[in-house]
N, C-alpha and C positions, 0 to 999 in steps of 0.2 A: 489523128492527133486530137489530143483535147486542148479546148481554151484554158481548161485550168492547170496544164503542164505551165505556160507560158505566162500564166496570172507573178510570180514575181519578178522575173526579169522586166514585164511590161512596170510594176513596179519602181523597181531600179531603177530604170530608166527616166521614169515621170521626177523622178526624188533627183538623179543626178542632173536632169532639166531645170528642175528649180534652184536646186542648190547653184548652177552655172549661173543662172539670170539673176537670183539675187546677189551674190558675188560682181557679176558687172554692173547691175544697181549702185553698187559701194562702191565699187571705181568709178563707175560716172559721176557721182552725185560730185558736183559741184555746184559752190556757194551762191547763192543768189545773189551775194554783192558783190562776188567777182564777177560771175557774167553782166552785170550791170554797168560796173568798172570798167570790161572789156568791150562791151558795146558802144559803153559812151566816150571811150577815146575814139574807137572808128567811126565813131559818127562826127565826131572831131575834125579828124582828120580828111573824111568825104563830106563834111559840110560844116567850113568851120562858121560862117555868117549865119545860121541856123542854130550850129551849137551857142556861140555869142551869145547871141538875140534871146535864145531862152532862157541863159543863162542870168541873164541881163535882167530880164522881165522876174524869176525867182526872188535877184537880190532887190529891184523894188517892192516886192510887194512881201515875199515873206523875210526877208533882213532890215527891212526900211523904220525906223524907228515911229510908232506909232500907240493906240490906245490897246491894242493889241500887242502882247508881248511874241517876240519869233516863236518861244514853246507853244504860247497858246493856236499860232500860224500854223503850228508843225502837227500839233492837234488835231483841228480840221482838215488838215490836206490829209492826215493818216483815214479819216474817217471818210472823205472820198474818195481813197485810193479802195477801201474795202467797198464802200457802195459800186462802185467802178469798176468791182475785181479786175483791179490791177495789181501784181503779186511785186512785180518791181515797186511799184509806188508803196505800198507798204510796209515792205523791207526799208526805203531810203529814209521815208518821210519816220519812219518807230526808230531810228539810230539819229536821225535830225530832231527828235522832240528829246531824244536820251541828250545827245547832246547838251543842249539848250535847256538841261534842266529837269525835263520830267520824268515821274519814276513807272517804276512798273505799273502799279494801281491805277494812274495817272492816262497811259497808255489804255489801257486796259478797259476801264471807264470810258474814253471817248471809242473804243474799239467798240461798247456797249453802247455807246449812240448810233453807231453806225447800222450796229443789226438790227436797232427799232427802224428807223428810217428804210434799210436795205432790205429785212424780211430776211427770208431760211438763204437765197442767195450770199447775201452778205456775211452770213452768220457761218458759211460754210469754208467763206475765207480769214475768218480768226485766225485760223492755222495757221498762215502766213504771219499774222502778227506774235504768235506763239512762237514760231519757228526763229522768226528773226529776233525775239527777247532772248532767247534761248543762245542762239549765235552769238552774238554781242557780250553777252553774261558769261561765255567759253572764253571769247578772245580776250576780256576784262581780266578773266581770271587767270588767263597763259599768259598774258602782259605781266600781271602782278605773282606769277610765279607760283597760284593757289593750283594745279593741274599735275 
């Protein structure tokens, strides 16, 4: 027998492999602010003194009226969540500065602070902050009925 009788079905094969895996790809991929969402109520509910307390420490320091506005709060946390790569923090903190006011550029800009300070690390997590502009600008637009 030769290998090359066998060279397309080994083909076929490799192709119906991927084609499966990116297919569950699509089914799995869930939101990074629903598993955030879902995380943080069970963390709720197995620790709610913990959840409180943090919660707690958030609204003084990034809700508490001061020389610093919350957007500009929501700013800098966005820019340590990327030094940090934390992809949760990211996601929360770029819909907390939307929020509170700031726009794409805005985000964007202190994302570009983040990779001088963070280096190719940091810069490799933009995604995250691309991802979750991106999300946000979806549900904006299926809220307002543009989709």
């Amino acid at each position: 027998m030769n290998i090359k009788n066998f060279f397309p079905i080994i083909l076929i094969f490799f192709w119906m492999l991927t084609i499966s895996s990116v297919e569950l790809i699509a089914q799995e991929k869930v939101s990074i602010f629903t598993e955030l969402s879902e995380f943080m109520a069970k963390f709720e509910k197995k620790c709610p003194d913990v959840a409180a307390s943090f919660y707690a420490l958030n609204d003084t320091i990034v809700n508490k009226k001061g020389i610093l506005s919350t957007k500009q709060k929501e700013l800098i946390a966005l820019g340590i969540g990327i030094s940090r790569q934390c992809k949760y923090c990211i996601y929360y903190h770029t819909a907390r500065a939307m929020e509170n006011g700031a726009s794409e550029e805005e985000i964007l800009e202190a994302a570009s602070v983040a990779i001088y300070m963070g280096g190719g690390p940091a810069f490799s997590y933009i995604k995250y902050v691309i991802d979750a502009l991106e999300e946000i600008s979806a549900k904006e637009e299926s809220k307002n009925g543009k989709k």
